[in-house]
C-alpha positions in Angstrom: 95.1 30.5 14.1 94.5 28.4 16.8 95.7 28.6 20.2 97.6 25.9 22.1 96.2 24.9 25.6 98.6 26.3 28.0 100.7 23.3 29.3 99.3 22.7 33.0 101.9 22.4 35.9 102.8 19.0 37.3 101.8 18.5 40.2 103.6 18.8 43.3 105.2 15.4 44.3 106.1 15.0 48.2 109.5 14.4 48.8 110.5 11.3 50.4 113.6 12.3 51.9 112.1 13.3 55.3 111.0 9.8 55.9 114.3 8.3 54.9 116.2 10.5 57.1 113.8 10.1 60.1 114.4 6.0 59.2 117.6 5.8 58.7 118.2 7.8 61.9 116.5 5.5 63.8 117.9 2.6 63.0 121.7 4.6 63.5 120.3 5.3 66.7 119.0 1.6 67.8 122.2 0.0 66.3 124.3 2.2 68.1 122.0 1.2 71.6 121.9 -2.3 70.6 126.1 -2.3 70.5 126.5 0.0 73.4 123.8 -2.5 75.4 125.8 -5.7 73.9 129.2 -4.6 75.2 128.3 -3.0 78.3 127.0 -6.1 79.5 130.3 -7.8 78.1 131.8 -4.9 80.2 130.2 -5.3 83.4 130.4 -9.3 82.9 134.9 -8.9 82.9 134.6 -6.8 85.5 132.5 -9.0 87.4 135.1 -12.0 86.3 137.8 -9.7 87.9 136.5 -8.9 91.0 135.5 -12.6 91.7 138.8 -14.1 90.8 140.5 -11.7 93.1 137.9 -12.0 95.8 138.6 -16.5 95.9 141.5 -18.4 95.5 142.8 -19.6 92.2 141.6 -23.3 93.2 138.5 -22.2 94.5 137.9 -20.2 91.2 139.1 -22.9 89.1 137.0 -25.6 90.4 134.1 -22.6 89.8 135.3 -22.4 86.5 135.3 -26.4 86.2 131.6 -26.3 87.4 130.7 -24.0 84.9 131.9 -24.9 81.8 130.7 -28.8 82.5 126.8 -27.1 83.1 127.3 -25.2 80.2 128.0 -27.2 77.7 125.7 -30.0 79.6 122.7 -27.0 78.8 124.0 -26.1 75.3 123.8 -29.6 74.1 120.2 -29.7 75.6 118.8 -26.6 74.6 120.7 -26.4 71.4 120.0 -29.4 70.1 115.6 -29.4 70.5 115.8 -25.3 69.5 117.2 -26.3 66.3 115.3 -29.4 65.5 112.1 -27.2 66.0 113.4 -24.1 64.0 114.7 -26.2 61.1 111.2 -28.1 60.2 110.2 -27.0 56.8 106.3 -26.6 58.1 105.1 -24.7 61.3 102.9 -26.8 63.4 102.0 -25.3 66.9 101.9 -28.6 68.6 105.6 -29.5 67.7 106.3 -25.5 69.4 103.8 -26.6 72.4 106.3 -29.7 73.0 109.3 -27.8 72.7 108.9 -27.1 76.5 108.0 -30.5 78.2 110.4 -31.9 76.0 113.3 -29.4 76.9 112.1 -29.8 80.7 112.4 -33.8 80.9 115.5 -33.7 79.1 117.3 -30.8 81.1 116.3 -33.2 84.6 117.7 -36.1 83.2 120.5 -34.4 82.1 120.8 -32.3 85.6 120.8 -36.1 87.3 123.3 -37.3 85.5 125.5 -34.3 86.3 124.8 -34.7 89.9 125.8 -38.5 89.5 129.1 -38.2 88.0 129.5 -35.6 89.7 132.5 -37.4 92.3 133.7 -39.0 89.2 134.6 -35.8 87.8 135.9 -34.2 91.3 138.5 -37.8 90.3 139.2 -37.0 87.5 140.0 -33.6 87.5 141.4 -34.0 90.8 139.3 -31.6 92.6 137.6 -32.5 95.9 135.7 -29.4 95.9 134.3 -29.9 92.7 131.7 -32.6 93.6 130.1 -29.7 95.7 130.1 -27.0 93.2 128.3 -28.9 91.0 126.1 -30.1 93.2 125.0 -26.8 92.9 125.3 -25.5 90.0 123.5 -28.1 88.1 120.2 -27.0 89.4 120.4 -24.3 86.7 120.7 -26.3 83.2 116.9 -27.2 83.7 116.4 -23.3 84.5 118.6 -22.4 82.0 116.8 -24.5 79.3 113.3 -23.4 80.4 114.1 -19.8 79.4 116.0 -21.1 76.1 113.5 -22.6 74.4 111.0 -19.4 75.3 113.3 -17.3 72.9 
């Protein structure tokens, strides 16, 4: 009679689950930081709204508000438009990234020059005197503005 070999015992396999749960948790963890970050500065950024619109007039904040929105969408246009013509090129070529921010930077002081010149057309047209002013001085920062977009 001949005896079988006794069956050996598998080996021990390391679970995985430790890992996962350390993972997992950390990613809970930055997601929930990320959101609270996100919103706390939306927070902070109301409030701020708030306190300003109660500190000036309605006119004053208005022709603020004016000021801003025509710089802002002066500055997305810019920095919106030569982001995306960079990130959508099917091949990376450091040169075209390495022009990015000249380009960006000529185009933002053209664009802030402009602004400042039509600037007491659109105090006209919007009829707001004060509005000439404001943007006289809020137009220095759409070639700031597009110097630190085009970094991201």
């Amino acid at each position: 009679m001949s005896t079988l070999p006794s069956p050996e015992k598998p080996p021990k396999l390391r679970t995985v689950a430790p890992q996962t749960t350390s993972l997992r948790r950390r990613v809970v963890r930055g997601a929930f930081w990320s959101v609270i970050g996100g919103n706390a500065s939306q927070v902070i950024a109301f409030a701020f709204f708030l306190i300003i619109s109660r500190l000036v007039g309605p006119s004053v904040f208005g022709v603020v508000a004016i000021a801003l929105a025509i710089v802002e969408i002066t500055r997305a246009f810019i920095t919106e438009s030569i982001g995306s013509v960079l990130i959508a090129r099917p091949s990376y070529a450091s040169a075209d990234y390495d022009a990015g921010l000249p380009i960006t930077l000529g185009v933002s002081l053209c664009a802030t020059l402009l602004v400042l010149a039509a600037s007491p057309l659109l105090a006209i047209v919007y009829q707001a005197p004060e509005l000439a002013s404001a943007l006289s001085v809020l137009a220095c920062l759409i070639p700031l503005q597009a110097a630190a977009r085009v970094q991201d």
